[in-house]
N, C-alpha and C positions, 0 to 999 in steps of 0.2 A: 669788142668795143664797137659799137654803133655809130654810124655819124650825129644822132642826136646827141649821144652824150661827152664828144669827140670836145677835147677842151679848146681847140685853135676857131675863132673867130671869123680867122681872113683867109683860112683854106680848108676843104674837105678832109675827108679819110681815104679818097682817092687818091689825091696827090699826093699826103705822105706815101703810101702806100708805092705808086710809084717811083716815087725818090729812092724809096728801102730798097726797092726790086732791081733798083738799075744796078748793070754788073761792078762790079769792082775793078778799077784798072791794076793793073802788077804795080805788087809792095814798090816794085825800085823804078817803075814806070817814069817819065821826065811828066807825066799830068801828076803824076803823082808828087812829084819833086815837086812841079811848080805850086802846088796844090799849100804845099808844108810852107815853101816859103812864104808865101801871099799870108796864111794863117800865123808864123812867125813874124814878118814885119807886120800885121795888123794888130796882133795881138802887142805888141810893142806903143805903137801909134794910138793905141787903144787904151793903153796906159795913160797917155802923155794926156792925150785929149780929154779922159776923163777928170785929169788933176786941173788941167785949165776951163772945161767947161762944163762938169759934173754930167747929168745925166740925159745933156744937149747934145752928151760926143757923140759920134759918128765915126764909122770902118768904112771906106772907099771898099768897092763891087769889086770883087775877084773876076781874075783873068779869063774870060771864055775857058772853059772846062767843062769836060764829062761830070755829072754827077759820082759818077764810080768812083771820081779822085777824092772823093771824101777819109780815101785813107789815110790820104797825105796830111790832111786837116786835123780830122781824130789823132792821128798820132804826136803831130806837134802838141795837143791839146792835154793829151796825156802825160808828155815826157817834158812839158813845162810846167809852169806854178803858176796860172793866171787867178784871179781873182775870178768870183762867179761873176763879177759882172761884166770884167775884161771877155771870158769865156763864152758868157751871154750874146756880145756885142759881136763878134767873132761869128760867131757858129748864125745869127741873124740874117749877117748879112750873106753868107755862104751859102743859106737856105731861099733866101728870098730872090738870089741871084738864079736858082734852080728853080724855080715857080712853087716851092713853099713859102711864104711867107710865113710869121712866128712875132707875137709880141713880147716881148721882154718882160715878166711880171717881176716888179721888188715885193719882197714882204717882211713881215718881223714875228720872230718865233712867237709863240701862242703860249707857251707854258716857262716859267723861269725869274728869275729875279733879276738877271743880266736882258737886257739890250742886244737881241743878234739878230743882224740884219741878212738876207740871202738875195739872190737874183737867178730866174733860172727863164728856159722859155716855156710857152702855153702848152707845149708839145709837150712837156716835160711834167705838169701840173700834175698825175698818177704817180709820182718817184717817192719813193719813201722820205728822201729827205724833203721835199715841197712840200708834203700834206704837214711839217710841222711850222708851217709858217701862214699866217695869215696877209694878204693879199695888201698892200698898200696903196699900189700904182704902176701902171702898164708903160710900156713905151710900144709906138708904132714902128715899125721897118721905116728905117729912112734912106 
């Protein structure tokens, strides 16, 4: 992948690329712990926020961290049931706190006779399930 054809807007293929490179801290690390909680009470808050101000909500910045504690993140992310857009809202702000930034794209499937809506981030726009949906509207890092 090229940085031309690189789907994110507000960051290169460098910085992802050094996001991915940074080491990993230990599964049972306390960056790592604190990492899941911050991703757990967000993802909660992220709920609540969305039901009261749709797609205005906002995830308060995680705690100074290593990027490496992204394991703590992913795995709450995994072993919870978030909505993709609770999950979107989440993993945003996570990234933009580590100098990726990432826009939120909403879209609605392209083929079907049902109505399905999805949210994923720009970074994500190549994933098998994004290329079936059609683009509606971005959100910025806030």
């Amino acid at each position: 992948m090229t940085s031309s054809n690189y789907p994110s807007r507000l960051h290169g293929l460098d910085e992802w690329r050094a996001y991915r490179r940074a080491p990993l801290v230990g599964r049972y690390s306390v960056a790592s712990a604190r990492a899941g909680l911050w991703a757990w009470i967000s993802l909660r808050r992220a709920a609540r926020a969305l039901a009261r101000d749709g797609v205005r909500a906002t995830v308060v910045a995680p705690p100074p961290l290593p990027s490496g504690a992204r394991r703590g993140v992913e795995a709450v992310l995994r072993r919870t049931s978030p909505t993709c857009l609770e999950r979107s809202l989440v993993l945003q702000s996570w990234l933009a706190h580590h100098d990726v930034p990432c826009e939120i794209i909403i879209g609605v499937a392209k083929d079907g006779p049902d109505v399905k809506a999805h949210a994923w981030l720009d970074i994500e726009s190549g994933d098998h399930v994004a290329r079936n949906y059609r683009e509606l509207h971005r959100l910025e890092p806030r």
